[in-house]
C-alpha positions as CSV (number, residue, x, y, z in Angstrom):
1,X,14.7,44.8,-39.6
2,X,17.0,42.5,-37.6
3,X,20.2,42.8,-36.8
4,X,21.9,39.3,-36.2
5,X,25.3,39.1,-34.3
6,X,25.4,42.8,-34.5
7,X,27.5,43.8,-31.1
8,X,30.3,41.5,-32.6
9,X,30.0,43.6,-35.7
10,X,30.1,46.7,-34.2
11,X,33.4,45.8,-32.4
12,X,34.8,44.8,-35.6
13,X,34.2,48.0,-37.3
14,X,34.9,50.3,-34.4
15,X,38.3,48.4,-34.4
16,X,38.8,49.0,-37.7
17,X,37.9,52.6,-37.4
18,X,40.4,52.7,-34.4
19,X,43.2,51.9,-36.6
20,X,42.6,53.6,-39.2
21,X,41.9,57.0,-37.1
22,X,45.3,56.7,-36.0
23,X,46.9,55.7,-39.7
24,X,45.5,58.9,-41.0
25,X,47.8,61.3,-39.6
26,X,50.5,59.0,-41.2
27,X,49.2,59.1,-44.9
28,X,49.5,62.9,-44.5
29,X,53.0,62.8,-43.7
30,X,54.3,59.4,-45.5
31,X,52.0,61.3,-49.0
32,X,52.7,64.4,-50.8
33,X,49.3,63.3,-52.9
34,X,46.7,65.8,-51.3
35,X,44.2,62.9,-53.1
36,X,46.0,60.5,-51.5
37,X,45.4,61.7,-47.8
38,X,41.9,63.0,-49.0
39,X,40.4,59.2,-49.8
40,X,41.8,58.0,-46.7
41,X,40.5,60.6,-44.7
42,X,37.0,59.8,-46.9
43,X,37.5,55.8,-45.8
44,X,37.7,57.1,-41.9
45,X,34.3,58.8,-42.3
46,X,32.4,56.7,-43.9
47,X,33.8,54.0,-41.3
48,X,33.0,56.4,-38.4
49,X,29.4,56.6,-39.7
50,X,28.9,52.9,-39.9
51,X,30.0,52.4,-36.5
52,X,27.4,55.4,-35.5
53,X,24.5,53.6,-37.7
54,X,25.0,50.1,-36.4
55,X,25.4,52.0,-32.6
56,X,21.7,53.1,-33.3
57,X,20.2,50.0,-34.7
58,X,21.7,48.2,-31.3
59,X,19.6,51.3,-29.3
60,X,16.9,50.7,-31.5
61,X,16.3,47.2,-31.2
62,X,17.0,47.5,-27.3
63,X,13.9,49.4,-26.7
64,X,10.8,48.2,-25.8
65,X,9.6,45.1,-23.4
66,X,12.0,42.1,-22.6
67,X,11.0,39.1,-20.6
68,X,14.0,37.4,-17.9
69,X,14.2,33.6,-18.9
70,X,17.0,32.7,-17.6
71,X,19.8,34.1,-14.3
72,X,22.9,32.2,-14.1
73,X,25.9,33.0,-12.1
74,X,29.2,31.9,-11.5
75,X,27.8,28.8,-9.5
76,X,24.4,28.1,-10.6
77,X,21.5,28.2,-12.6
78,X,18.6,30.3,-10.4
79,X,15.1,30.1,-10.9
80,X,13.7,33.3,-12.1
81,X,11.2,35.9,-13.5
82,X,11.0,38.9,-14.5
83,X,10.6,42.3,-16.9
84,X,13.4,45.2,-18.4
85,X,11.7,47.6,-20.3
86,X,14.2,50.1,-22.4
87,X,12.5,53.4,-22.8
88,X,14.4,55.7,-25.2
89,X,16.8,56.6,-22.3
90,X,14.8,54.7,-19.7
91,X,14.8,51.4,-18.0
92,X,12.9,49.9,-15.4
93,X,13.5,46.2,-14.6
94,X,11.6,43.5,-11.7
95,X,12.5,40.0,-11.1
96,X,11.5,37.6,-8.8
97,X,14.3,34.9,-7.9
98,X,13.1,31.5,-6.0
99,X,15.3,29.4,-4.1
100,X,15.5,25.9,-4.0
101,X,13.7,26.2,-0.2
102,X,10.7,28.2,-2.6
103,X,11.7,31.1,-0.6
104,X,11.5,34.2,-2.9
105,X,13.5,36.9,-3.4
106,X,12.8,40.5,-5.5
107,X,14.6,43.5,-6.8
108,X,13.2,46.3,-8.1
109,X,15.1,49.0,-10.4
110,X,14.5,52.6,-12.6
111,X,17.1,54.8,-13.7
112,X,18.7,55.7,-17.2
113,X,20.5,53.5,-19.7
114,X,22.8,54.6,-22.9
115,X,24.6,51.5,-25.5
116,X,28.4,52.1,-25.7
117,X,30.6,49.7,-28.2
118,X,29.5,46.2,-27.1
119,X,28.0,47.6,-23.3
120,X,24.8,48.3,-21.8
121,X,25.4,50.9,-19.2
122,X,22.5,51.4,-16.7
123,X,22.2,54.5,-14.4
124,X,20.3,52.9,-11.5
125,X,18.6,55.7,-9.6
126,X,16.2,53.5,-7.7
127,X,16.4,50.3,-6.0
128,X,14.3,48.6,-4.5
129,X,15.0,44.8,-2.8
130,X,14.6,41.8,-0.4
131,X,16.8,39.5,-0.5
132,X,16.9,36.2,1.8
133,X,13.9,38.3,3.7
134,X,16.1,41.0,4.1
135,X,14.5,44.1,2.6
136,X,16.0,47.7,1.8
137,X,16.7,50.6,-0.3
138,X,20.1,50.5,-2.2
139,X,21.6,53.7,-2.6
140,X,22.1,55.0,-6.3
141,X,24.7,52.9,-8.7
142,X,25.8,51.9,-11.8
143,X,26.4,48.7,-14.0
144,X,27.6,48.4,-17.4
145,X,27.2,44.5,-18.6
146,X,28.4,43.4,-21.9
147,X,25.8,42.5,-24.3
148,X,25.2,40.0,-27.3
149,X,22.2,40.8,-29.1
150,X,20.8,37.8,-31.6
151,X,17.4,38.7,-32.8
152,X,14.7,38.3,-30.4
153,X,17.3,36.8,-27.5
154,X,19.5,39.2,-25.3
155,X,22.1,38.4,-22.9
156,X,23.6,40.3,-20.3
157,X,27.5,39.9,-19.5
158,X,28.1,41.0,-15.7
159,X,31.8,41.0,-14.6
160,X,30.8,39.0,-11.7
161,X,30.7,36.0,-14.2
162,X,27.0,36.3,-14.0
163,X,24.1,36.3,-17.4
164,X,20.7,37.2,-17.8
165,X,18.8,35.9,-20.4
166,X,15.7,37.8,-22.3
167,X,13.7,37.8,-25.0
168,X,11.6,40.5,-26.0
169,X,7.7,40.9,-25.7
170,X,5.4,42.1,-28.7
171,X,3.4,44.7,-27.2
172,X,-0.2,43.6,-26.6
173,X,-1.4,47.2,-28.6
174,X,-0.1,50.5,-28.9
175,X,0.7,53.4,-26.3
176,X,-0.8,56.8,-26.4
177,X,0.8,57.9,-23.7
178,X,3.9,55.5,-23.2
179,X,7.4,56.5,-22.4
180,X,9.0,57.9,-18.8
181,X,6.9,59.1,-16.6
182,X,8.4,61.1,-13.3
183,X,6.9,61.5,-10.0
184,X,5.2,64.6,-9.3
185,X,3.3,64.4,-6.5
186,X,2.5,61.2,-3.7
187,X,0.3,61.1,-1.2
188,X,1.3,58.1,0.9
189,X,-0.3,56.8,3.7
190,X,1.5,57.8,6.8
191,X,4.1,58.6,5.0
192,X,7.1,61.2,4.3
193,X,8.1,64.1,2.4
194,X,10.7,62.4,0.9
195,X,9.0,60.3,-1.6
196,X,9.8,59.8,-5.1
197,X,9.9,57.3,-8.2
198,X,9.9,56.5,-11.7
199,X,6.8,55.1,-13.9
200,X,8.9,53.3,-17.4
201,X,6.9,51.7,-20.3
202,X,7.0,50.9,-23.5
203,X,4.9,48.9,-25.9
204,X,2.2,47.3,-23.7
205,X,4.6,47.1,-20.8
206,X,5.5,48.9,-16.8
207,X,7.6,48.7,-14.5
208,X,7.0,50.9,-11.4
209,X,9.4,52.1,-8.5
210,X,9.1,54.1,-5.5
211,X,9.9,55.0,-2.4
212,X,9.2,56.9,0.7
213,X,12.8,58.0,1.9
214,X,14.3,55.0,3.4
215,X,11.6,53.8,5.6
216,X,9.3,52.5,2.9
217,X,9.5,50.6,-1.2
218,X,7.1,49.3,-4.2
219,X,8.1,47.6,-7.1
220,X,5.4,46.5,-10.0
221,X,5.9,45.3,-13.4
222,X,3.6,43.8,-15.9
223,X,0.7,45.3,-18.4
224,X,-0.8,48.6,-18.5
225,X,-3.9,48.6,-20.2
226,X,-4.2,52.4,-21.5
227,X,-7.5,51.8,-22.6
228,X,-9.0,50.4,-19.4
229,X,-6.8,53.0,-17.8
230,X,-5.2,49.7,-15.5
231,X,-2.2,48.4,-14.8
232,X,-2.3,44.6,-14.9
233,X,0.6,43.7,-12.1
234,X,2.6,40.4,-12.8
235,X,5.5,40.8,-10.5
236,X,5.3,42.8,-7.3
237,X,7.3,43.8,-4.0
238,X,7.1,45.8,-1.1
239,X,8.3,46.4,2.2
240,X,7.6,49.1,4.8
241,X,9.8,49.6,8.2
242,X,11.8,46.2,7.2
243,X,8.9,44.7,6.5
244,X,8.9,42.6,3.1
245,X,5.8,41.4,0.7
246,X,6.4,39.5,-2.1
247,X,3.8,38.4,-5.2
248,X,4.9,35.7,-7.5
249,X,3.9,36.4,-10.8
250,X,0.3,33.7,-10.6
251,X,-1.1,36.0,-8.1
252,X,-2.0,38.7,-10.2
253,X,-3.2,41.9,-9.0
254,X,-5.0,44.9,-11.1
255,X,-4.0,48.8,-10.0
256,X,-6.4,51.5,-11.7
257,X,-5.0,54.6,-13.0
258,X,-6.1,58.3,-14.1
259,X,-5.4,60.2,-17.0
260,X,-5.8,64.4,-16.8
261,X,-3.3,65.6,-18.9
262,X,-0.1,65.6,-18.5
263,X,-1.2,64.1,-15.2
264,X,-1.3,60.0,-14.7
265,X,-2.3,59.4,-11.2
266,X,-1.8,55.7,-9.9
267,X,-3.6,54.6,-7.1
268,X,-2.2,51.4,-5.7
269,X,-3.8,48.6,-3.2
270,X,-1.7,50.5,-0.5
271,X,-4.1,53.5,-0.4
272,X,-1.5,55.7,-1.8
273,X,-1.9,58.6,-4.7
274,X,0.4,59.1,-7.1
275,X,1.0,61.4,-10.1
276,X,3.2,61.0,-12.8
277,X,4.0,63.3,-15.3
278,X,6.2,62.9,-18.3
């Protein structure tokens, strides 16, 4: 079932339930009718629970796999590509930005996500980037864009005056084991203690962060095969001491996986290990 124009009908009842939450009280005072008071107080309800069942069907139709078509800021239209995937709580997003030089730039992102009124509000808990061949680890934020939802098309509202664009993906087949996946264990080359990231699908779809402390960063999106026990790697970025690698999404790559339950074990074309469970 879809849901056309329904952020702007959300506002409109929540509105309407805002004013009528706060005309309540009066009908008690203004009416000596206990009936009176009782059907208004009935109206408010049933008004509260329509803005609580359309706030579901907006977190409903957000999960699952959406495809960036289109980045425009204040000053520009930007060449882009990219994947959000909304797992029940979840998100994980990669994009790939190319300049008009064909210089690319990449962000990577996991963290978790909750709809309020007409607002997505991500929890970013990892970021991963290079930017203008500058690479680095952004520390821990949040970002709560306005949203319009039409169908299959979703568009992201940033205060900055900046949009995304997206529509969503049909998954390729179904996921036996799909859903948030949390670092356990890594075993990176030469690497640290302080690792940790944040495996998200949904449908047919990844997107994979990690990072080891602030000397080191992956980002992969694309299709996990659960069958084949592969992840099929559209867009990807890394960087370690500084040291940035971009893919642009016709060079793809293939990453196997492991499945010993609860334990999925990833091992990329870095020579790391990693487990994941949910």
């Amino acid at each position: 079932m879809k849901y056309q124009n329904t952020t702007s009908s959300l506002i409109h009842l929540q509105s309407t339930h805002s004013v009528l939450a706060n005309f309540v009280p009066l009908l008690y005072k203004q009416h000596t009718s206990t009936k009176t008071g009782f059907r208004a107080l009935c109206l408010n309800l049933v008004l509260v629970a329509c803005c609580m069942h359309i706030q579901n069907a907006i977190a409903n139709e957000l999960e699952g796999a959406w495809e960036l078509d289109a980045y425009q800021t204040a000053d520009e239209n930007i060449k882009v590509t990219g994947l959000l995937v909304l797992q029940e709580k979840n998100f994980g997003m990669i994009y790939l930005i190319e300049s008009e030089n064909g210089n690319l730039s990449a962000r990577s992102h996991t963290g978790e996500y909750h709809v309020k009124d007409d607002q997505l509000f991500f929890d970013v808990q990892l970021w991963v980037e290079e930017v203008d061949k500058v690479a680095r680890i952004i520390p821990a934020t949040k970002v709560g864009p306005h949203i319009e939802l039409n169908g299959e098309e979703l568009v992201l509202r940033f205060d900055s005056g900046s949009s995304q664009t997206l529509s969503k993906l049909s998954p390729r087949d179904s996921m036996k084991d799909g859903g948030d996946w949390q670092l356990k264990n890594i075993n990176i080359m030469n690497g640290s203690d302080s690792a940790k990231g944040s495996l998200v699908t949904a449908g047919s779809h990844f997107v994979l962060v990690y990072l080891d402390g602030e000397r080191a960063g992956w980002g992969y999106g694309g299709l996990y095969d659960h069958q084949q026990r592969k992840l099929e790697v559209n867009w990807n970025q890394s960087f370690k001491n500084g040291k940035g690698s971009i893919t642009s999404k016709q060079e793809k790559a293939v990453i196997s996986t492991e499945y010993a339950e609860p334990v999925l074990i990833v091992r990329d074309s870095d020579g790391n290990k990693l487990e994941f469970t949910q």
